[in-house]
N, C-alpha and C positions, 0 to 999 in steps of 0.2 A: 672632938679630937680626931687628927688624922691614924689612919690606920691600915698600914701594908699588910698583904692576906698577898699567900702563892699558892695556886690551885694549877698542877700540874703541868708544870713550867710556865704557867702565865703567871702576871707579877700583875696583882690590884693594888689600887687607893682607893678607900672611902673616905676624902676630907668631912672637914667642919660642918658643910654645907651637905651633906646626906650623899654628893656624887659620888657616884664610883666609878672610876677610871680605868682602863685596862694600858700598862704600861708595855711599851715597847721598846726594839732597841734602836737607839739612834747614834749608838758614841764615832758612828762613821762620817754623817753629817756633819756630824758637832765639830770632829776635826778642820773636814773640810773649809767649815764655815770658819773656822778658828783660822786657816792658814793665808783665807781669801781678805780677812781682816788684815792681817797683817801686810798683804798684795797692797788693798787698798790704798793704805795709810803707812807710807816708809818712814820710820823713827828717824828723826835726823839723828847725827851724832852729838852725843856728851862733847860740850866743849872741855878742853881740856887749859893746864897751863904748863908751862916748862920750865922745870926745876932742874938744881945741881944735884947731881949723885953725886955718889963714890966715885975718885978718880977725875974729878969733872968733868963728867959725863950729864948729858943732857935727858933728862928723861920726861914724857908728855903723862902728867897726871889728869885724870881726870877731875869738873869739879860734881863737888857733891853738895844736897840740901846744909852742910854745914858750912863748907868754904865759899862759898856764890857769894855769899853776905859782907867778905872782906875787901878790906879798903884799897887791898893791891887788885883788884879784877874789872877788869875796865866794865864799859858798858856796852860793848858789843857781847862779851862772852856772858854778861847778865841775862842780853835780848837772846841769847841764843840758849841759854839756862833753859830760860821761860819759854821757850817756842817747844823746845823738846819735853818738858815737862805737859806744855798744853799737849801736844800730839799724844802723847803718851795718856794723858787723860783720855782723848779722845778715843783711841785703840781700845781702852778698857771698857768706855763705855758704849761702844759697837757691838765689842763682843759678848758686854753684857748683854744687849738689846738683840741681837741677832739668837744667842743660846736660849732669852727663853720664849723666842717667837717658835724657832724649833721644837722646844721641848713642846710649849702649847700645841704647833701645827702636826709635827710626827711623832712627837715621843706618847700619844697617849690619844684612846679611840674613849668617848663617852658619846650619847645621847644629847641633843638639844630640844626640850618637849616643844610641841606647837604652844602657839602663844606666846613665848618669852619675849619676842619682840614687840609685840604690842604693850606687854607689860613695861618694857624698859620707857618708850615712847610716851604712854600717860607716863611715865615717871620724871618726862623731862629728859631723857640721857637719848641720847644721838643713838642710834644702829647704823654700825657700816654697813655700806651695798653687797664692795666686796667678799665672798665667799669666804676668803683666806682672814680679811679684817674682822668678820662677823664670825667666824668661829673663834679666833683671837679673842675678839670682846667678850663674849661668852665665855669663856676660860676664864679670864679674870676678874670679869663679874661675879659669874654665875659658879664656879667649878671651886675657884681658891677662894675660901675664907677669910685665912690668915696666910701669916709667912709660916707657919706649922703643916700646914698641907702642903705648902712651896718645895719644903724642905723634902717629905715624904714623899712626894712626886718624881720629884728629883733624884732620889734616892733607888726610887720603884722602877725609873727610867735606867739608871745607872746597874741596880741589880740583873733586869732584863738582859742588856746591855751584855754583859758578864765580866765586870768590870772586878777586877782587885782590891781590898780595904782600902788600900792607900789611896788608889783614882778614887775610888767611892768618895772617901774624905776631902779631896781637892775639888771636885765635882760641886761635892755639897755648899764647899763654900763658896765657889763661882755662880751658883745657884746663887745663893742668899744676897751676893751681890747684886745681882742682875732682879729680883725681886725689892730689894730696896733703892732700885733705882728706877723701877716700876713705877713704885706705890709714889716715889717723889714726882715725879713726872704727871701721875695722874691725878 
């Protein structure tokens, strides 16, 4: 079971796996990285369609996951539905992927004992070269357990941090996101 410990102003994890991590603050990164995603990756626009008001007036509604489906929307504003929907997948799933390279790469100092890579190596599993990928790998191999360490990590990052209930709780759930879309991928 994971478990947060604050020993005078520093903020630990002891996950599943016996690590202990020493969290850090990163929520300055994590914006950045959040703002650079969105640079990235420009959302196109919700198609919309145009209806009668009051007064006959012409007004641009947007469509939504319930009106796309009807029989008056042609099939350009369908393709254009789905294209913004995919980007918008995409965006979510960058910043899942980007938040918790982060968290692994700056939010949190642990130990890597000698050996571990030769251990993974008889075991069949790849070691990246790179410095940045092999601590990475090492984190999610070796450091998180389960999504219950994910969580507490995240949490210990976020406390460090000095972050408010509410961010805490958004944080946490952008966490969980971005670890179940880990574990699917891996």
């Amino acid at each position: 079971m994971s478990q947060i410990q604050t020993d005078y102003e520093q903020v630990y994890v002891t996950t599943s796996r016996g690590v202990r991590v020493k969290c850090l603050p990163v929520a300055h990164v994590l914006e950045k990285a959040r703002q650079q995603v969105v640079e990235d990756y420009p959302l196109p626009p919700v198609p919309t369609k145009t209806v009668e008001g009051v007064g006959n007036t012409k007004v641009e509604v947007p469509y939504t996951a319930e009106t796309i489906g009807g029989e008056d929307v042609s099939e350009k504003d369908r393709i254009a539905w789905e294209n913004h929907q995919n980007v918008q997948a995409q965006i979510q799933a960058e910043q899942s992927r980007r938040t918790l390279r982060i968290l692994a790469l700056r939010g949190v100092e642990f130990e890597m004992p000698d050996g571990w890579e030769k251990e993974h190596e008889w075991m069949g599993i790849v070691v990246p070269t790179d410095p940045s990928e092999k601590k990475y790998h090492y984190f999610m191999y070796e450091v998180v357990g389960n999504q219950a360490d994910g969580f507490a990590i995240a949490k210990g990052i976020n406390v460090a941090s000095g972050m408010d209930k509410e961010l805490l709780a958004q944080a946490e759930s952008n966490f969980r996101n971005s670890m179940e879309d880990e574990k699917a991928d891996a």
